[in-house]
DRENVO-514386 format. One record per residue (C-alpha): residue number from 0; residue in one letter; chain; z, y, x. Coordinates in pm, whole numbers. Each point is the difference from the previous one (the first is absolute). Layout:
<pts>
  num  residu  chaine      zz      yy      xx
  NUM       A       A       Z       Y       X
...
</pts>
This chain:
<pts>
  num  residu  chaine      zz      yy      xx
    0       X       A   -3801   -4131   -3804
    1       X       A    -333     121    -178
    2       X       A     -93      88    -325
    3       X       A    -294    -104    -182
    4       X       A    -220     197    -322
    5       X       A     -57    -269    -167
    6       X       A    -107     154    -369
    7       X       A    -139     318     -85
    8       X       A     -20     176    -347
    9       X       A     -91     360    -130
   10       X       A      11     186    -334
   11       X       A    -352     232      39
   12       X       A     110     332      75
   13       X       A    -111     348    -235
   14       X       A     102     -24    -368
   15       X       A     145    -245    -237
   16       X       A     118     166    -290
   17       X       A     130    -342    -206
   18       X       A     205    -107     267
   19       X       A     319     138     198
   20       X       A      63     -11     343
   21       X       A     227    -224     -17
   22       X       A    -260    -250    -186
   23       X       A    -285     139     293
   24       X       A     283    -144     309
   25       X       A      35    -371    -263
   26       X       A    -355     -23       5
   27       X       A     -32      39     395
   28       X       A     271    -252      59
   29       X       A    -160    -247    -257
   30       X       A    -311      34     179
   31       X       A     173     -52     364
   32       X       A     149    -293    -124
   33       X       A    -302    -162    -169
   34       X       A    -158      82     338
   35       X       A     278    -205     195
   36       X       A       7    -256    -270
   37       X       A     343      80      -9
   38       X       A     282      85    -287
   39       X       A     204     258     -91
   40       X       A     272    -252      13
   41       X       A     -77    -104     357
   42       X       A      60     360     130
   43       X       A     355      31     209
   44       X       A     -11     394      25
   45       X       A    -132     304    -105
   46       X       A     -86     332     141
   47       X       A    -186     257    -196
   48       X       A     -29     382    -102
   49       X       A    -104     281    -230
   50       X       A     -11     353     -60
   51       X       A     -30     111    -313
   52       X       A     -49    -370    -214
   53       X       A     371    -104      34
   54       X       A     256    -238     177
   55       X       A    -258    -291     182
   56       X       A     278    -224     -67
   57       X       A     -87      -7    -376
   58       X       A    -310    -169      89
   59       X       A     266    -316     -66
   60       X       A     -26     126    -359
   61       X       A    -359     -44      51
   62       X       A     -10    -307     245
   63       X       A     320    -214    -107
   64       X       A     342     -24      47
   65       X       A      39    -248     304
   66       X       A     298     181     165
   67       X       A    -200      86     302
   68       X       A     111     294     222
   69       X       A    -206     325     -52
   70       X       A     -23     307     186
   71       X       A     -61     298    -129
   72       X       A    -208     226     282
   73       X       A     -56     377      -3
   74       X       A    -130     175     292
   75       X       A    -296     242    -101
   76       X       A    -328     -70      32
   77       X       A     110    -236     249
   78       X       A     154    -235    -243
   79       X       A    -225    -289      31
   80       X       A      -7     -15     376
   81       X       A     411      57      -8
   82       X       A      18    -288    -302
   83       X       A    -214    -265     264
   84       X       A     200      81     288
   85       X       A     295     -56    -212
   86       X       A    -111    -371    -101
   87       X       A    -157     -83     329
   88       X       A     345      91     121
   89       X       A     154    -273    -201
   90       X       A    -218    -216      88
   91       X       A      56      15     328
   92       X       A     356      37      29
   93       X       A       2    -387    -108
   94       X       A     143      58    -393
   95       X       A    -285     -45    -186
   96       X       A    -343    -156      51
   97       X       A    -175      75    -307
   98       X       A     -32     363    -209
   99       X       A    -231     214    -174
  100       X       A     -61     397     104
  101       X       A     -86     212    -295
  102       X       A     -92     382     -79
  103       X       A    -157     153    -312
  104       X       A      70     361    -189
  105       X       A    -157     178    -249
  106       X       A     -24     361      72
  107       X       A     -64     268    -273
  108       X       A    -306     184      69
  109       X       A      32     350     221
  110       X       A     121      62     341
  111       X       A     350    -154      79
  112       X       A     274     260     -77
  113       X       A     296     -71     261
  114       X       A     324     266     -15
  115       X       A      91     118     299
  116       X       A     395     -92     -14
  117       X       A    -130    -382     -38
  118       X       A    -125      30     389
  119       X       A     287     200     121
  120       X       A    -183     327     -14
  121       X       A     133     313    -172
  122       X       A    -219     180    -258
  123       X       A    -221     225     226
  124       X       A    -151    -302     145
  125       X       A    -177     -43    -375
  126       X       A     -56     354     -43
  127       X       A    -215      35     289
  128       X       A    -216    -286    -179
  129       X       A      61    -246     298
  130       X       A     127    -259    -256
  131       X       A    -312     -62    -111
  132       X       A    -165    -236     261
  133       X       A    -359     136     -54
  134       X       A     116     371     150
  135       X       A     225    -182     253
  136       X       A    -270    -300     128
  137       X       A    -268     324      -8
  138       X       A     213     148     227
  139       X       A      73    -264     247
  140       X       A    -406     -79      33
  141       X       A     -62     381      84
  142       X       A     208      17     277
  143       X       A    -132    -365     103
  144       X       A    -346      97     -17
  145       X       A      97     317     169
  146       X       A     164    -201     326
  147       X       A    -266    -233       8
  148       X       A    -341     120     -35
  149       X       A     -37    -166    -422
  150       X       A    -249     182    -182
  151       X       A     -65     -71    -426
  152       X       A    -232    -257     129
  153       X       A     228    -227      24
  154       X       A     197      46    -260
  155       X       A    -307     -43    -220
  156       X       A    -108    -355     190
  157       X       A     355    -166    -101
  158       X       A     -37      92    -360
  159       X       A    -381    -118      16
  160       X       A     117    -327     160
  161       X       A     259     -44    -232
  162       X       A    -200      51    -379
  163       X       A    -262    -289     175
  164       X       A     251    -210     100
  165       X       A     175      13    -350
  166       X       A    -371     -45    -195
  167       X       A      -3    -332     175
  168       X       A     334     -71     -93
  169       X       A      75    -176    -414
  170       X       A     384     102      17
  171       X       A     -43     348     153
  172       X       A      55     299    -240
  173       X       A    -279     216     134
  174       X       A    -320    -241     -27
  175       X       A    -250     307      63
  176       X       A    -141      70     312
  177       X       A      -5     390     110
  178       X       A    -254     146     193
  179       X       A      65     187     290
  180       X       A    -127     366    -174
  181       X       A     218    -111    -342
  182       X       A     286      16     242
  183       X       A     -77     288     175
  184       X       A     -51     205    -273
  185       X       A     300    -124    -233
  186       X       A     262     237     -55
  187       X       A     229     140     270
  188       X       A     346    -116    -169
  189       X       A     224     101     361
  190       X       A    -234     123     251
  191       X       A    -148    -175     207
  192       X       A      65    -325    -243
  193       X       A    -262      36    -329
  194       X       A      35    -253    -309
  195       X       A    -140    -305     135
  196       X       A     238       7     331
  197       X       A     333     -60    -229
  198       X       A     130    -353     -93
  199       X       A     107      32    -375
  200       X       A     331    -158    -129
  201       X       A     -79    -309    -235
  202       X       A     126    -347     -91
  203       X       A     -72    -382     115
  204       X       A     231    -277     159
  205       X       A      13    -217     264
  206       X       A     166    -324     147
  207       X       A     -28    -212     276
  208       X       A     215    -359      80
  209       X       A     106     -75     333
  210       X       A     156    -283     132
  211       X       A     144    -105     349
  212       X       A    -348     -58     240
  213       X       A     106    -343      95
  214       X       A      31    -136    -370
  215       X       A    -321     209    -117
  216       X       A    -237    -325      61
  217       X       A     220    -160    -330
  218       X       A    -131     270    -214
  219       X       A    -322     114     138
  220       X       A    -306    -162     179
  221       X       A     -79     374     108
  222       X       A     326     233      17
  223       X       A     -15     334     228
  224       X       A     257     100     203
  225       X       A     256     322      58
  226       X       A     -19      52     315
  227       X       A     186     291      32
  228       X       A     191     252    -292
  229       X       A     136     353     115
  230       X       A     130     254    -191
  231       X       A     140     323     175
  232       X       A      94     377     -96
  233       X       A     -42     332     175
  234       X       A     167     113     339
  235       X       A      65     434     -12
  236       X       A    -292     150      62
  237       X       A    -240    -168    -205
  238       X       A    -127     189    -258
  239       X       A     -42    -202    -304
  240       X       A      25     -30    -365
  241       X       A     288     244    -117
  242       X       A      32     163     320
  243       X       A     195     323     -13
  244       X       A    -110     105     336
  245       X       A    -190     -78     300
  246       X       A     169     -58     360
  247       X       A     -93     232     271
  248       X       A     -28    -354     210
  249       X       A    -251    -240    -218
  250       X       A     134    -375     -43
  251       X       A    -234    -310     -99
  252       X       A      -8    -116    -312
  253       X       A     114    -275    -165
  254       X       A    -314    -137     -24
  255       X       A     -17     -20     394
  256       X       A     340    -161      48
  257       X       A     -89    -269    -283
  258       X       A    -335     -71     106
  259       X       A     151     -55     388
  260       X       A     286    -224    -138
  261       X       A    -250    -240    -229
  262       X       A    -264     -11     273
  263       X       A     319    -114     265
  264       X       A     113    -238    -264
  265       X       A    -310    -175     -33
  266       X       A    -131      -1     375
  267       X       A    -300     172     -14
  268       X       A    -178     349     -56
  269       X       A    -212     235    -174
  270       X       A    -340    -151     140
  271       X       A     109    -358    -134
  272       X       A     -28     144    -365
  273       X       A    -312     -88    -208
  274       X       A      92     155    -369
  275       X       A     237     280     -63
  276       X       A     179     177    -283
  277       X       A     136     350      53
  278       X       A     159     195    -235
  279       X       A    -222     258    -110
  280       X       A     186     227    -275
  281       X       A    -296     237     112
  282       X       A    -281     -27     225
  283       X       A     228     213     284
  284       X       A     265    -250       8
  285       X       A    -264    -210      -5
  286       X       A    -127     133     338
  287       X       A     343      90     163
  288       X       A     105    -376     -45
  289       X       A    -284    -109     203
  290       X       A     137     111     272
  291       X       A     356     -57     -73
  292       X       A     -57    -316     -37
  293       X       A    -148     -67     324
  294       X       A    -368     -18     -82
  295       X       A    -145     279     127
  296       X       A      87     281     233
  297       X       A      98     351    -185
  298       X       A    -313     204     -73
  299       X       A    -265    -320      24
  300       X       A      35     -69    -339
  301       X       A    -302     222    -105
  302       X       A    -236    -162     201
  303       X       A     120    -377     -57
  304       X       A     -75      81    -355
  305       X       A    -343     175      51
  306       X       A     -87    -335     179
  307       X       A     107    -177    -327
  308       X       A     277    -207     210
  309       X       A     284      16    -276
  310       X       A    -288    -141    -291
  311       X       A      13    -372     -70
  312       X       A    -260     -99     237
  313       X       A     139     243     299
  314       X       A     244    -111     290
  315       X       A     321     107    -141
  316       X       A     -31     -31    -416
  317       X       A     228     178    -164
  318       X       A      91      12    -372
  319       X       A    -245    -278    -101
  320       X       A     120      45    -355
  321       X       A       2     356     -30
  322       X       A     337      85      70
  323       X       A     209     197    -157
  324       X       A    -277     242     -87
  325       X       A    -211    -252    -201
  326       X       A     283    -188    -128
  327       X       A     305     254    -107
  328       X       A     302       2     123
  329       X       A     252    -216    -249
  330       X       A     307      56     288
  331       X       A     165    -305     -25
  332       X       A    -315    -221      -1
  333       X       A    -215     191     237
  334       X       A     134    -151     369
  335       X       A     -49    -367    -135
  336       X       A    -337     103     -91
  337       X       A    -105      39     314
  338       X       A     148    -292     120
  339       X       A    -189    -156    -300
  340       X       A    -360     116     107
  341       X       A     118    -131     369
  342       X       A      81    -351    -126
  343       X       A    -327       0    -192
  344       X       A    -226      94     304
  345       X       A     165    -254     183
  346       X       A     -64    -246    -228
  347       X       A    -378     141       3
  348       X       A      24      44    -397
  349       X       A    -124     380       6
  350       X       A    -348     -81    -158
  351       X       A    -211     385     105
  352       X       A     318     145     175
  353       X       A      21    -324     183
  354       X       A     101     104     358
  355       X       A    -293    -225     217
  356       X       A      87    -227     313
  357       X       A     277    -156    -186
  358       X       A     274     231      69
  359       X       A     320    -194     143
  360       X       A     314     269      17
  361       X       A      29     263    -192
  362       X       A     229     353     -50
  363       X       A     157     160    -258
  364       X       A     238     350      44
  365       X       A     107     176    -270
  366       X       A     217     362      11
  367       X       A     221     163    -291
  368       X       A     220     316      -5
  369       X       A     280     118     148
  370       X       A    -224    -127     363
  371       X       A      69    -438     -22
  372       X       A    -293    -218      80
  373       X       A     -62    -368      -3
  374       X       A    -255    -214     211
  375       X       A    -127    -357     -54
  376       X       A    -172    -208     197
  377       X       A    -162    -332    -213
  378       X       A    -199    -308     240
  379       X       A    -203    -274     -98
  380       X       A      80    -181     267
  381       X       A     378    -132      52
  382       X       A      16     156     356
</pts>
């Protein structure tokens, strides 16, 4: 059995000071549903998530009181990706046919502050700094750039892609393009990543409704389809988010083992891809999911982005919207995001980020601490 997208909504990402979170997630599903021509009524399930904005199930507060199941989600940054694979789960186990997907949070400004003894680390582990995901993330793109030939160059080019992107983009956060010197010359924050190469926490929402693929016809004349959800979490020896140590013997990443299972789900492979959304909490995760992901070789990603292939006209477009780097990071809202811009370049509604050569499948991977990633692969076509 397949599952459909059949309505898409979004609460703009960046600041709203008069509204909660909580409010920000209502709005997104009230939007998805108006965009299904649907009711909150007609939904049989719920899965949703949130950092720091409260329980998602209180969205029923919000929503109405219909008795529907809801699941509340927390896994990271990788929330969104973990809440889809949840309800496209449920969908195709037989139970339900119909549900809504939800993520929104409202962040308070500053870096996240995680305590150690949360992640099962003891107090040293925060002492060190390594807590704090700039000093950790600055860390893991040294020794990247170090093993595989990545100079600042790079590093520069994502940002630059990513402030254009979000300039043509009405619900992105960041709606100012950078030039390539204001980003080189912005200040070093963890060295080698300056200013402009950090996502910044922040708040928006986000909802989509998906229905079993064989009924999506009834509710749609153009619904998009899941063709494949993975979510998967580190093996020892990757070094990731919260690490305490690195193995002698280095393991993939999650990333790798999610991206293989959602491109074996749906049957096909990196080159089949025509829009993609990588998470890019900076511009060197940015670069080191390129390749995780199966999209480039380790090491090529300096000159793919030289040639401008990863910009909305190139041959493998990446972050259309402008990420997470243009956009903010709200956790629980930022994987269904992505999966938001994919569904809209499908549809060919991006107006000036419009991907050209009316893209027809699309990807979306998002990552979040302690090392758990999630893959999605959307179609156009039910193949």
């Amino acid at each position: 059995m397949d599952v459909a997208i059949i309505g898409i909504g979004l609460h703009r990402f960046g600041r709203s000071p008069d509204m909660s979170g909580l409010q920000q997630g209502a709005s997104a599903v009230r939007a998805a549903l108006t965009d299904a021509g649907l009711s909150w009524a007609d939904m049989q399930f719920a899965y949703g998530g949130s950092q720091d904005a409260g329980n998602a199930d209180a969205l029923v507060n919000e929503l109405g009181l219909t008795g529907l199941q809801f699941t509340n989600i927390w896994n990271g940054c990788a929330t969104g990706g973990s809440s889809l694979h949840a309800a496209y789960s449920a969908i195709k186990s037989g139970e339900y046919d119909l549900g809504v997907v939800v993520g929104f949070d409202k962040h308070p400004r500053g870096a996240f502050n995680p305590q150690p003894k949360e992640w099962g680390l003891d107090d040293w582990y925060g002492e060190t700094g390594l807590m704090l995901t700039t000093q950790f993330f600055a860390l893991k793109t040294q020794r990247y750039m170090h093993d595989h030939g990545i100079t600042e160059d790079a590093l520069i080019r994502v940002s630059e892609k990513a402030f254009t992107n979000g300039s043509l983009t009405p619900t992105a956060w960041r709606q100012q393009a950078l030039s390539y010197e204001e980003i080189a010359n912005s200040v070093m924050v963890s060295h080698p990543l300056r200013k402009y190469m950090f996502c910044s926490p922040a708040e928006g929402g986000a909802a989509l409704i998906i229905c079993n693929a064989d009924k999506a016809h009834h509710y749609s004349a153009n619904p998009l389809f899941l063709k494949a959800a993975a979510v998967r979490t580190r093996h020892y020896g990757s070094f990731e988010v919260f690490a305490p140590s690195q193995a002698m013997t280095v393991a993939d990443a999650p990333t790798v083992t999610a991206s293989n299972a959602a491109f074996e789900l749906a049957g096909i492979g990196p080159e089949d891809i025509d829009v993609i959304q990588l998470q890019d909490t900076d511009s060197g995760t940015e670069i080191m999911h390129m390749a995780e992901n199966g999209f480039c070789a380790h090491g090529e990603q300096e000159k793919l982005l030289r040639e401008g292939a990863t910009g909305i006209n190139g041959r493998m477009p990446i972050n259309t919207d402008g990420g997470c780097l243009a956009n903010g990071e709200p956790v629980g809202a930022s994987g269904l995001r992505q999966v938001y811009e994919v569904c809209v370049q499908l549809r060919g509604d991006g107006g000036a980020r419009q991907v050209p050569n009316q893209p027809k499948v699309g990807y979306t991977h998002v990552y979040g601490a302690p090392g758990i990633s999630g893959v999605n692969i959307l179609s156009l076509i039910h193949i």
